[in-house]
DOLO-252389 format. One record per residue (C-alpha): x, y, z. Coordinates in steps of 0.05 Angstrom, whole numbers, plus 5000, padded with zeros to 4 digits. Layout:
REM residues N
XYZ;...
***
This chain:
REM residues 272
752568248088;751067528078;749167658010;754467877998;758267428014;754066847987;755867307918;763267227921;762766477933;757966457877;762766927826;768866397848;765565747830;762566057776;769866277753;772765557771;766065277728;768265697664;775465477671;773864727662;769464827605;773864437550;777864117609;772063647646;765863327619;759963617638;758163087696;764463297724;765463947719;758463997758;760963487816;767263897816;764464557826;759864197881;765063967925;769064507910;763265017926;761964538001;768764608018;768965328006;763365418060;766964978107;772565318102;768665978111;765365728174;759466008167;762366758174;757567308135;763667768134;765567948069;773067978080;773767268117;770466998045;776167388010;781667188052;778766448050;778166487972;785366827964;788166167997;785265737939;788466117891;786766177819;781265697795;784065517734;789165257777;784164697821;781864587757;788264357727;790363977785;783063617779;783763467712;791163217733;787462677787;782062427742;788162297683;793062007725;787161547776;784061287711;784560577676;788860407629;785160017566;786459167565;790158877522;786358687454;781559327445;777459227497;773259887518;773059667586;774660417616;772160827569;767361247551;760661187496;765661547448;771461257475;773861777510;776961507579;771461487641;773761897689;773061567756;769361827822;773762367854;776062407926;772762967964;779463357961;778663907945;783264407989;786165117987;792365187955;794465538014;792465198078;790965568138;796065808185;795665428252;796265838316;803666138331;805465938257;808966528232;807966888157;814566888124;810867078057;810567678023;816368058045;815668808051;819769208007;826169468040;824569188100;819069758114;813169588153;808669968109;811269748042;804669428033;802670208015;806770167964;802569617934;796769957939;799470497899;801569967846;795169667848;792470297790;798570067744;799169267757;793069027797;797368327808;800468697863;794568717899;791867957887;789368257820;783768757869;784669467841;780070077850;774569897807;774469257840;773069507898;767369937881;764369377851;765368927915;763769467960;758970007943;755270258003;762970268036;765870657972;759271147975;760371248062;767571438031;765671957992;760872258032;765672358077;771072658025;764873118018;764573288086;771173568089;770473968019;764374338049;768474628105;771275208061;764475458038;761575678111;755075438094;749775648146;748075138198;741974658197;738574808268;745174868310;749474538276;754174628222;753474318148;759073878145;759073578213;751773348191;755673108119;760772728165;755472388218;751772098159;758571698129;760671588197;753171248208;755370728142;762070598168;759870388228;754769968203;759069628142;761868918173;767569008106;772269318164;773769068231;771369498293;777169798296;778070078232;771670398229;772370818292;779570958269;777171208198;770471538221;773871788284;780172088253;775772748221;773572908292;780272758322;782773298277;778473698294;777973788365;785373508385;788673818330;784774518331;786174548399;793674328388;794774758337;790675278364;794675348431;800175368388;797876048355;796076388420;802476558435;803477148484;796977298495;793976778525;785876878548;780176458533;778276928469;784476918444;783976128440;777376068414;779576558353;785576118341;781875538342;775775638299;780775938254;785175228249;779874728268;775974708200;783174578167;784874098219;778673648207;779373628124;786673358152;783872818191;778272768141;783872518087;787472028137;781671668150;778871628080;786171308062;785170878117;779170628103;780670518035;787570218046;783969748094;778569558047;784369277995;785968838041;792668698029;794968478100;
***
């Protein structure tokens, strides 16, 4: 995980370094991706969690942006020429000579301090869910996500995008009544081993992994036996259950499989 972390650090200066090509000389643009790169890290606190880098790296913004506002301090904080044509101030091909910058360099979105509320981003119609509807938007116009769409995401996160469609697999398998391996039953093996890489990704918080993995089981016990009561009816007797509830259960965990797949995926967006 810390690689991968260090990588989007690395992929953000390295953004903020093409960006002043043609807007800082060369000594500078290095000194600016520097500090800009140590305050990054300071910011980030030394977390290896991949989404406290992207959160901390959404609150600088764009990096053509720092870079205009750096180019904006080194214009306005250098000398003006002397009378007479002197070169005092400038450069060997008297360009002006950008001073020594202040170590400045700060998101464009500070942190919010404790109790501070979020008045940004209001949800659409008032809906506490409306940032859903972003996600949806993100295929079309991946600005409504912070400009993170789908095939960002796989690229960002690829052991989290495979334990996602291992267990999409899990829940197609149920149909096909495969025979079991040893006692147990094809795609409850399908679903321990994507449940096994959720658990161990740090992309989602503790929480949301043993919401996502969890919810396939979930449907499958609670709601089988829910569901399966349900059926019974009038003739109630242990037999009667169990028939009802093999016959709902498999159906019941592809349910749960797809709420926790959307989830997890929702989740890894990152939108809130």
């Amino acid at each position: 995980m810390r690689e991968r972390a260090d990588q989007l650090v690395l992929n953000y200066v390295s953004r903020a370094a093409d960006a002043a090509h043609g807007v800082l000389r060369s000594e500078q643009r290095l000194d600016f991706a520097r500090r800009l790169r140590a305050r990054i890290e300071a910011e980030v606190g030394g977390s290896e969690n991949p989404r406290t880098v992207a959160k901390v790296l959404d609150r600088f913004g764009d990096p053509a942006a720092l870079v205009a506002r750096e180019a904006r301090r080194l214009t306005e904080s250098a000398p003006e020429a002397p009378a007479g044509g002197s070169r005092a101030g400038l450069g060997p091909e008297g360009t002006r000579r950008f001073p020594a910058i202040r170590d400045d360099t700060a998101p464009a979105h500070p942190p919010r301090r404790p109790g501070q509320h979020r008045v940004s981003r209001p949800t659409s119609l008032g809906l506490p869910f409306a940032g859903l509807r972003r996600v949806a938007m993100s295929t079309a116009n991946p600005m409504a996500t912070g400009g993170r769409d789908a095939r960002t995401v796989v690229k960002e996160h690829p052991r989290e995008t495979a334990a996602l469609v291992i267990l999409v697999v899990a829940a197609l398998l149920v149909p096909f009544g495969l025979p079991p391996l040893a006692i147990f039953p094809v795609p409850l093996v399908v679903w321990a081993a994507g449940t096994a890489v959720v658990l161990l990704s740090e992309s989602w918080e503790v929480r949301d992994r043993f919401l996502g993995a969890g919810a396939p089981l979930l449907g499958y016990v609670v709601g089988g036996v829910l569901v399966g009561g349900l059926r019974v009816g009038a003739e109630p007797g242990l037999d009667t259950f169990m028939t009802a509830f093999w016959a709902v259960s498999g159906t019941m965990f592809m349910i749960g499989t797809g709420l926790g797949v959307v989830w997890l995926a929702y989740r890894l967006l990152d939108l809130d």
